[in-house]
DSSP file (Angstrom, degrees, kcal/mol; ACC not computed):
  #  RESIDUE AA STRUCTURE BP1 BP2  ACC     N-H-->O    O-->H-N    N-H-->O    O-->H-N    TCO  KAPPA ALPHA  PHI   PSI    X-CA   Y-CA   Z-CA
    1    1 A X              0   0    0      0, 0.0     2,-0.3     0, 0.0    32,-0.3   0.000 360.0 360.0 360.0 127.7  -10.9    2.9   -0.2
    2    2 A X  E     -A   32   0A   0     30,-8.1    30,-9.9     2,-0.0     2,-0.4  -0.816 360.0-162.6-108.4 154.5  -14.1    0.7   -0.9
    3    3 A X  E     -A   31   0A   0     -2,-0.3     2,-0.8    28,-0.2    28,-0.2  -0.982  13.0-177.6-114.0 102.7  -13.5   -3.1   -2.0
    4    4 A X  E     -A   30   0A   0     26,-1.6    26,-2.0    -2,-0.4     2,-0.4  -0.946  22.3-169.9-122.0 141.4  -15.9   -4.9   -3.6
    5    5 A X  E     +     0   0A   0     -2,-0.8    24,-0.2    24,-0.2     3,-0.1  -0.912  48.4  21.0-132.7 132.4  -14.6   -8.7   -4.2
    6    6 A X  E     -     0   0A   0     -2,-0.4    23,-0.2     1,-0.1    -1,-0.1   0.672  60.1-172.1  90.7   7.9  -15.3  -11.7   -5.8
    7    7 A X  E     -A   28   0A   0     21,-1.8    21,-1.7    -3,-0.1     2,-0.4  -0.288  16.9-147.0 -38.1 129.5  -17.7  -10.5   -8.6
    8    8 A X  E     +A   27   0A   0     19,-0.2     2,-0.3    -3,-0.1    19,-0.2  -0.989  29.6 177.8-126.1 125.2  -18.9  -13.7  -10.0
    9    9 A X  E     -A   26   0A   0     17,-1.1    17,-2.7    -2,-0.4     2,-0.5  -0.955  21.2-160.7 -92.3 107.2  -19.4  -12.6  -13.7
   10   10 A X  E     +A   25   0A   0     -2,-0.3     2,-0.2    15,-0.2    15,-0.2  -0.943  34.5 129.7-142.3 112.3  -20.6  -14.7  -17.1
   11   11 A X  E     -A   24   0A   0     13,-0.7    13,-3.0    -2,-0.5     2,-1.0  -0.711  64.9 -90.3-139.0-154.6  -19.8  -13.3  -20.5
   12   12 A X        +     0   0    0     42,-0.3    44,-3.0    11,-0.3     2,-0.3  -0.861  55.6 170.9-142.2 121.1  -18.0  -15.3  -23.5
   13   13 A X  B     +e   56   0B   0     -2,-1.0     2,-0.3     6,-0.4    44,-0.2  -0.846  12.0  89.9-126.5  95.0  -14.5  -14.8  -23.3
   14   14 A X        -     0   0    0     42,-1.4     6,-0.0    -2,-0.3    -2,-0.0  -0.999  65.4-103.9 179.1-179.6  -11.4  -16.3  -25.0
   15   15 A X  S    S+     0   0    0     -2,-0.3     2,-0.4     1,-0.0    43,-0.1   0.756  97.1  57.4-107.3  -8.0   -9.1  -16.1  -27.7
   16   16 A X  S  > S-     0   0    0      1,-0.2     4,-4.1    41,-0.2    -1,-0.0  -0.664  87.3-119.8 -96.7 138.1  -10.4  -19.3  -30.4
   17   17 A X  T >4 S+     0   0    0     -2,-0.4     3,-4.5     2,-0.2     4,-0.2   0.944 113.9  62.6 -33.7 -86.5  -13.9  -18.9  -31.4
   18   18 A X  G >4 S+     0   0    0      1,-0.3     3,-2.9     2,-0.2     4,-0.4   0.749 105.2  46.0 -18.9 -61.4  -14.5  -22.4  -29.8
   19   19 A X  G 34 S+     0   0    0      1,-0.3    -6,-0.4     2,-0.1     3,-0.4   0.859 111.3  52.7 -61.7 -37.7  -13.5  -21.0  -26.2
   20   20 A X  G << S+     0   0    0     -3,-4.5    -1,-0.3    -4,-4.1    -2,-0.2   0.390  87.8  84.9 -98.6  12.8  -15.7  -17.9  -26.8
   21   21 A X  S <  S+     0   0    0     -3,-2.9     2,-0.3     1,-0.2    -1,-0.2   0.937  92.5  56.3 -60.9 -45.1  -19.3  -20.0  -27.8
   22   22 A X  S    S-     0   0    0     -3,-0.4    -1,-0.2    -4,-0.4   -11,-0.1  -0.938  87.4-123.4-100.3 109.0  -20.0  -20.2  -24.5
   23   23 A X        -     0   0    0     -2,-0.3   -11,-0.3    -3,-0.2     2,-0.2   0.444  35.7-169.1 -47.5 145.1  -20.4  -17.8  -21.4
   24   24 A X  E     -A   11   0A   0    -13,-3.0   -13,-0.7    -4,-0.1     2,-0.5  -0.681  31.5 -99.3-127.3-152.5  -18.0  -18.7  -18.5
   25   25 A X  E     -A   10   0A   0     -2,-0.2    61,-0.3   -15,-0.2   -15,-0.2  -0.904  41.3-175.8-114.1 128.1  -17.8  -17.5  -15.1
   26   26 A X  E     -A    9   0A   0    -17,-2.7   -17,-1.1    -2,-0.5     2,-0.2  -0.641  17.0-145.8 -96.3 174.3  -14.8  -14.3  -14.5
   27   27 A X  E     -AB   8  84A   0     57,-1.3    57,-2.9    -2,-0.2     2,-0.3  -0.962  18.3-172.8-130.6 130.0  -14.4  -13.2  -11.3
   28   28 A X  E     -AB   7  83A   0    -21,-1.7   -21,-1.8    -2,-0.2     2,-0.4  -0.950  14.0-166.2-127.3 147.9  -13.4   -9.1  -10.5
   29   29 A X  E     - B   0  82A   0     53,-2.1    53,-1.3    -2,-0.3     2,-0.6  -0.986  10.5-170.4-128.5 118.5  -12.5   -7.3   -7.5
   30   30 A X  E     -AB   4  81A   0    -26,-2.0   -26,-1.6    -2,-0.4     2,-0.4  -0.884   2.2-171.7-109.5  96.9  -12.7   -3.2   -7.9
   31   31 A X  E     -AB   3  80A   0     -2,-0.6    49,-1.1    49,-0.5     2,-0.4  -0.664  16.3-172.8 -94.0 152.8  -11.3   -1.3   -4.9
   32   32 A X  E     -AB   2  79A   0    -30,-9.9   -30,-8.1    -2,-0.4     2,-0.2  -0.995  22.4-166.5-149.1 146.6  -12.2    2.8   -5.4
   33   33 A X  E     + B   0  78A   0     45,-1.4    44,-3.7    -2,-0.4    45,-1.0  -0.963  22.6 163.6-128.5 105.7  -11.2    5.6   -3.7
   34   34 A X        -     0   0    0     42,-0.3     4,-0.1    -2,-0.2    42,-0.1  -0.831  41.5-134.7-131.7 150.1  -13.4    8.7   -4.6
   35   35 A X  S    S+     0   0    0     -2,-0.4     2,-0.3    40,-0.2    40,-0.0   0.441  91.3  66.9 -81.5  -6.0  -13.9   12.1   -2.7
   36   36 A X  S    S-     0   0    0     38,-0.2    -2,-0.2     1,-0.1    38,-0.0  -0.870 105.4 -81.7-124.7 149.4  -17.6   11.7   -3.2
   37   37 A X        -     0   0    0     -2,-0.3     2,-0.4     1,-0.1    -2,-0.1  -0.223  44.5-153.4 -57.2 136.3  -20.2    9.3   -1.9
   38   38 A X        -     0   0    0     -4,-0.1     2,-0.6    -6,-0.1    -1,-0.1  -0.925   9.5-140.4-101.8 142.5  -19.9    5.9   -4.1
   39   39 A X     >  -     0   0    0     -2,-0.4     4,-3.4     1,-0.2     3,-0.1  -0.789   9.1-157.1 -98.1 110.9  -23.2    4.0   -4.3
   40   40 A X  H  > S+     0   0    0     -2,-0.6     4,-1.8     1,-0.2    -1,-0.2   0.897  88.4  58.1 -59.6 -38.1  -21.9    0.3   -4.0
   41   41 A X  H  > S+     0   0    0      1,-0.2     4,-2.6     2,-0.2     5,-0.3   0.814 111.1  44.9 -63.7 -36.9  -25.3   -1.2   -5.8
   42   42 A X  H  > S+     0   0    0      2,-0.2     4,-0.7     3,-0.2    -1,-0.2   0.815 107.1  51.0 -97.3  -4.7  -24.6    1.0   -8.8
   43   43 A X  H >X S+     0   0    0     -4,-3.4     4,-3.0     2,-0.2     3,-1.1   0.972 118.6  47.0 -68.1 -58.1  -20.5    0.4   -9.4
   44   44 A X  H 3X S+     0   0    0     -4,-1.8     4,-4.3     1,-0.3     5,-0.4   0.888 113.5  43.1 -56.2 -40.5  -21.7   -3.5   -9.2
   45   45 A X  H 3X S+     0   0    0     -4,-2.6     4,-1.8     2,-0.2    -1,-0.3   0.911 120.6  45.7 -71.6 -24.1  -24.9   -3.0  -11.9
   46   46 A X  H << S+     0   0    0     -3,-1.1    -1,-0.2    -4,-0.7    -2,-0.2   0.934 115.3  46.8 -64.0 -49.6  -22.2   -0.8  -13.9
   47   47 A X  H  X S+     0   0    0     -4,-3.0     4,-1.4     1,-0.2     5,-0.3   0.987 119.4  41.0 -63.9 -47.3  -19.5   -3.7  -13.4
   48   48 A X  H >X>S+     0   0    0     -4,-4.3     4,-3.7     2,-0.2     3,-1.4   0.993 110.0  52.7 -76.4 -49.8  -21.9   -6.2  -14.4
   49   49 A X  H >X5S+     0   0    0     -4,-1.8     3,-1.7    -5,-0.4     2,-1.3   0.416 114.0  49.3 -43.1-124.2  -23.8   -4.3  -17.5
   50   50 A X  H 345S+     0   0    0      1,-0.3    -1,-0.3     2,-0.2    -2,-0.2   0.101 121.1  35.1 -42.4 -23.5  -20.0   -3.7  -19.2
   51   51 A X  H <<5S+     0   0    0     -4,-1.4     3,-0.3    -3,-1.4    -1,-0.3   0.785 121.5  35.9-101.3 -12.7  -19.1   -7.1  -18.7
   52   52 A X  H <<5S+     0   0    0     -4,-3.7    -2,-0.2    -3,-1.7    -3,-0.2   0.581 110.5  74.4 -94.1 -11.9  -22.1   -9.6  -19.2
   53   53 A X  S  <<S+     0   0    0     -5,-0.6     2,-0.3    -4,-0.6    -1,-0.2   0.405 103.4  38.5 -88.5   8.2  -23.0   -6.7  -22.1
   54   54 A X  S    S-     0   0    0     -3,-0.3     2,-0.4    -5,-0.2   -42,-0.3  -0.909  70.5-105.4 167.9 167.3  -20.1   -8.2  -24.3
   55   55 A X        -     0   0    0     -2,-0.3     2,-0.5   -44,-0.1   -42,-0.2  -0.509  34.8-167.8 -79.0 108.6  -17.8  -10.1  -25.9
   56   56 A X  B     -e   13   0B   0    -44,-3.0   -42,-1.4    -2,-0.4     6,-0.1  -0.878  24.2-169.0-104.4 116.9  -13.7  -10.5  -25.0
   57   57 A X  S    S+     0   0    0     -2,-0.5     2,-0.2   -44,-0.2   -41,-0.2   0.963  80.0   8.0 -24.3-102.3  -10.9  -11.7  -26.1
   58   58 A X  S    S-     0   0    0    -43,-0.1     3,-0.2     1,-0.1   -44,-0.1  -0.775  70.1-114.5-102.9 171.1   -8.7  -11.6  -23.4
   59   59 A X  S  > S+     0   0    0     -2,-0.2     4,-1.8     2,-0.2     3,-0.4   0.472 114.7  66.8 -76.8 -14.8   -9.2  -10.8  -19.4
   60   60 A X  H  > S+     0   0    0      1,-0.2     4,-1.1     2,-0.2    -1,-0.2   0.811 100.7  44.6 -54.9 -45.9   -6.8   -7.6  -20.3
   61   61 A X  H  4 S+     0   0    0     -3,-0.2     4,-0.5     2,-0.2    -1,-0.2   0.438 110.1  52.9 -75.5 -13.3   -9.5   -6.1  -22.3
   62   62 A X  H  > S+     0   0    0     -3,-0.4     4,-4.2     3,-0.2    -2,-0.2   0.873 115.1  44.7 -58.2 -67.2  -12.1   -6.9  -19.7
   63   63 A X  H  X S+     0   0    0     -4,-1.8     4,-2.2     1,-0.2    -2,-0.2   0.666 113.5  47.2 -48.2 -41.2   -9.8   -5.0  -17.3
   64   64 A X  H  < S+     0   0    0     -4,-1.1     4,-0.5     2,-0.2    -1,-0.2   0.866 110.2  53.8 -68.2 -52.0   -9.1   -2.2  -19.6
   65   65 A X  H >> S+     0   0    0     -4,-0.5     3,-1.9     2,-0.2     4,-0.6   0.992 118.7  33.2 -75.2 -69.1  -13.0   -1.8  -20.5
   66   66 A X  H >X S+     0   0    0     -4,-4.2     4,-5.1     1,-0.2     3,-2.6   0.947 115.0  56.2 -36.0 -55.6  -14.2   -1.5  -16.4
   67   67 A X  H 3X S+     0   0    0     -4,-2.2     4,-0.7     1,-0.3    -1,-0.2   0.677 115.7  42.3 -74.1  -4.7  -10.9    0.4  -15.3
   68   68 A X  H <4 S+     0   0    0     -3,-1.9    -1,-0.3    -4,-0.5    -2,-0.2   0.621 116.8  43.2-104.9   6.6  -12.1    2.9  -18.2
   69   69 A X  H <X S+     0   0    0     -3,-2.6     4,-1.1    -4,-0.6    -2,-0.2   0.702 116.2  49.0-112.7 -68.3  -15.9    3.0  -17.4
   70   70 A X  H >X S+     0   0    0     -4,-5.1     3,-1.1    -5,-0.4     4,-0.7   0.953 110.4  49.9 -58.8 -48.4  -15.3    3.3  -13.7
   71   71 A X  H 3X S+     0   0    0     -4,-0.7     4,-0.7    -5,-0.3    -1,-0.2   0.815 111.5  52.0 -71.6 -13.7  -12.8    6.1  -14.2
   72   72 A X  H 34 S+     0   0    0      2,-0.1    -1,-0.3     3,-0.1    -2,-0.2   0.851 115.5  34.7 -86.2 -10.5  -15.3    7.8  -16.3
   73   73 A X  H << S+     0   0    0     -4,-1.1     2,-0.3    -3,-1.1    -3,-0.1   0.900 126.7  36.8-103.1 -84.5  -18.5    7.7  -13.8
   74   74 A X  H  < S-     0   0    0     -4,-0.7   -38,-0.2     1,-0.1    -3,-0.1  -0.018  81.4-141.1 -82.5  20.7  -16.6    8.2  -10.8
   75   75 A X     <  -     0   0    0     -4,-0.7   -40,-0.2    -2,-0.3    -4,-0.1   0.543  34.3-162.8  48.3  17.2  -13.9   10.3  -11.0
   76   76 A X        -     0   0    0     -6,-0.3    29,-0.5     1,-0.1   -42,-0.3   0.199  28.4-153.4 -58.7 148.0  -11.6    8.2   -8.7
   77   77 A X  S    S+     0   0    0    -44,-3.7    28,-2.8     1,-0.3    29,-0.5   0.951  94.1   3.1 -74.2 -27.1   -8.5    9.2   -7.0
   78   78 A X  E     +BC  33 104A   0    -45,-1.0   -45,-1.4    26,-0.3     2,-0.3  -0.979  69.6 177.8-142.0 127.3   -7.4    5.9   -7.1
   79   79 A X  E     -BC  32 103A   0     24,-0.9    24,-1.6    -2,-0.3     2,-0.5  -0.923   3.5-175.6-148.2 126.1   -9.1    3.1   -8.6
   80   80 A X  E     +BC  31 102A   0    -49,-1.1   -49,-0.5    -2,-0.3     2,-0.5  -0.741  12.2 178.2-102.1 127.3   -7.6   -0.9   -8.7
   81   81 A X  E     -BC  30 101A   0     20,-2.8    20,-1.9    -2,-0.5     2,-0.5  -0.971   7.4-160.5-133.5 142.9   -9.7   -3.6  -10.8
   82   82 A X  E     -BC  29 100A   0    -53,-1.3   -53,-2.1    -2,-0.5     2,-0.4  -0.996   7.3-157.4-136.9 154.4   -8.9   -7.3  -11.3
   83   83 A X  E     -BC  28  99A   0     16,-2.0    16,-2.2    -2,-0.5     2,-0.3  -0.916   7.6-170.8-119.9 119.1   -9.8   -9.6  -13.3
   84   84 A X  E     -BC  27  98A   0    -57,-2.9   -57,-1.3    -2,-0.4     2,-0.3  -0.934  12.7-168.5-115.0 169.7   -9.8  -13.5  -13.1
   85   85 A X    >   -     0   0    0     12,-0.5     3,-0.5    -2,-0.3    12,-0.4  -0.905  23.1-151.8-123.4  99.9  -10.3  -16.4  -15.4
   86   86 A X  T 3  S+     0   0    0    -61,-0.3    10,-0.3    -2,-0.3   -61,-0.2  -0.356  80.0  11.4 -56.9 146.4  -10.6  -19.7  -13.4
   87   87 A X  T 3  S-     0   0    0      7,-0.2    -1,-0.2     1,-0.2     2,-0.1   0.835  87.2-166.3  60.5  55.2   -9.6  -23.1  -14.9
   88   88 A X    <   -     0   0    0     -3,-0.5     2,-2.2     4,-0.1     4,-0.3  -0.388  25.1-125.4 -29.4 116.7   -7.9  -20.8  -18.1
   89   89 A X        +     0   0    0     -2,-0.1    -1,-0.1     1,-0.1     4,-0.1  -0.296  68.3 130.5 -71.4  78.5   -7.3  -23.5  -20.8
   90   90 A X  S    S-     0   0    0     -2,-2.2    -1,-0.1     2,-0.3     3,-0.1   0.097  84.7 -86.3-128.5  25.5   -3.4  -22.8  -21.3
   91   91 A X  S    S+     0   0    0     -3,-0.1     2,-0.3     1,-0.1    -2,-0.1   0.769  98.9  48.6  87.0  17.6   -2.3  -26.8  -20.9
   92   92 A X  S    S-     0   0    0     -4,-0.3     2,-0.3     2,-0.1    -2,-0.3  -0.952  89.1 -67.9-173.3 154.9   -1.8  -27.3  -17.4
   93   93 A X        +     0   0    0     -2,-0.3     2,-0.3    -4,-0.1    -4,-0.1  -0.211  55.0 138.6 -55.1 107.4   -3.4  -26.8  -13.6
   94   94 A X        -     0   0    0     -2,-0.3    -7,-0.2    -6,-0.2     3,-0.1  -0.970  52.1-129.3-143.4 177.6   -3.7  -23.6  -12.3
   95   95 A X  S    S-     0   0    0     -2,-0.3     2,-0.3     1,-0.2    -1,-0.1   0.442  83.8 -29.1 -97.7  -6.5   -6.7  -21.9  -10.2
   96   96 A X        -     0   0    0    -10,-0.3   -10,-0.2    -8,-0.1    -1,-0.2  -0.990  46.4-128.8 174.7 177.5   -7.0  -18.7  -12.4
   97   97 A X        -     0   0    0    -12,-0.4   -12,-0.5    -2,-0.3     2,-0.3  -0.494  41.4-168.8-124.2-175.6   -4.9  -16.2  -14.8
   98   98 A X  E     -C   84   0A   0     -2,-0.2     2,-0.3   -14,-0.2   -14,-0.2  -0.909  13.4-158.5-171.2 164.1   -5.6  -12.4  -13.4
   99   99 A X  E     -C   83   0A   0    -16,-2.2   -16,-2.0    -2,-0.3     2,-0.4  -0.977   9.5-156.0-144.1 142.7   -4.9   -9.5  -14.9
  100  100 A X  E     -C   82   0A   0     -2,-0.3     2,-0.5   -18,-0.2   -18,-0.3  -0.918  11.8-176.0-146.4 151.5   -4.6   -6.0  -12.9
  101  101 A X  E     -C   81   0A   0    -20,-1.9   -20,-2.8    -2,-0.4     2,-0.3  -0.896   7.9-163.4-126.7 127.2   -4.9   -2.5  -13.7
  102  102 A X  E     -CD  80 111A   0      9,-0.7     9,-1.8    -2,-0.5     2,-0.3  -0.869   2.8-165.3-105.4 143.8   -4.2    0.3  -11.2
  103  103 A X  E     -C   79   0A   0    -24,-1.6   -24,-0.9    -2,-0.3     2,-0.5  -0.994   0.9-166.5-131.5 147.9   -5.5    4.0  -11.9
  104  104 A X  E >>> -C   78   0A   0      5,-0.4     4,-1.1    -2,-0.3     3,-0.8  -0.977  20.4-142.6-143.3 117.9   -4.0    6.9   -9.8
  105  105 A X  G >45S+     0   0    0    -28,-2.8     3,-0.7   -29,-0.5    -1,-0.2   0.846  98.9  61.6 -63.1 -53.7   -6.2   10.1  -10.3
  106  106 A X  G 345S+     0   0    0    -29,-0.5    -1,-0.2     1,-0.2   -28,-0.1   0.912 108.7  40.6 -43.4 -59.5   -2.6   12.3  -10.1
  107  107 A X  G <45S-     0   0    0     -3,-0.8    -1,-0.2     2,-0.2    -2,-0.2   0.626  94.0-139.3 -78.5 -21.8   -1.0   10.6  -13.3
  108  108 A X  T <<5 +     0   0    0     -4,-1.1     2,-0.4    -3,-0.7    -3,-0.1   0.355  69.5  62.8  79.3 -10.1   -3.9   10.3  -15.7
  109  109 A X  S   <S-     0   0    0     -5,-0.5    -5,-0.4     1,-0.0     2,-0.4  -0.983  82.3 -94.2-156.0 157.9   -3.4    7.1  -17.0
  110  110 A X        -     0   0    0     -2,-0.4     2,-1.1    -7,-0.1    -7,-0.2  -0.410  24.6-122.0 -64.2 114.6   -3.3    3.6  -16.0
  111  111 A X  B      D  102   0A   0     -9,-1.8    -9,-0.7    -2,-0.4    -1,-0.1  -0.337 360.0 360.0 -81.7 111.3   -0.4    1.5  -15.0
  112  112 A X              0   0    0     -2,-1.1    -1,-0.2   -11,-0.1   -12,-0.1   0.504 360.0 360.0-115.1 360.0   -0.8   -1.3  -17.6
């Protein structure tokens, strides 16, 4: 299993207009398990083109949009992605929301 962690991210993200004017920073970590060599420079230029290449709602749909991108290029047996949003405006302190999506080559589909 390869990790790469802490993907610092900026696309325009939220669920009010207002929230989405301006890019903020996500953060993703994508562990992959493949039977074939993965080139670590091209999952990150993939992760970053699909997310800095557009517009979200939620970090669910972020998550949804890699964990289906990645399963389509690389053919993993296993493939985990998360997604945070630091400093979420939702009325109180917290250090992030996160969303995560596991994909397990066997089952076909994604535990969402």
């Amino acid at each position: 299993m390869l990790t790469i962690s802490g993907i610092k991210l900026y696309t325009n993200i939220g669920i009010s207009e207002e929230e989405r004017k301006e890019k903020r920073e996500i953060d993703a970590d994508v562990s992959i398990d493949a039977d074939n060599f993965v080139d670590l420079k091209e999952v990150y230029s993939l992760i970053k083109d699909t997310v800095e290449g557009s517009a979200y709602t939620l970090i669910e749909d972020v998550a949804k949009r890699l964990l289906s991108v990645l399963v389509d290029v690389y053919k993993p047996n296993t493939l985990t992605v998360k997604v945070r949003k630091p400093n979420p405006p939702i009325g109180g302190r917290v250090d992030y929301i996160e969303c995560e999506l596991v994909y397990r080559g066997d089952t076909k589909t994604p535990n969402l």
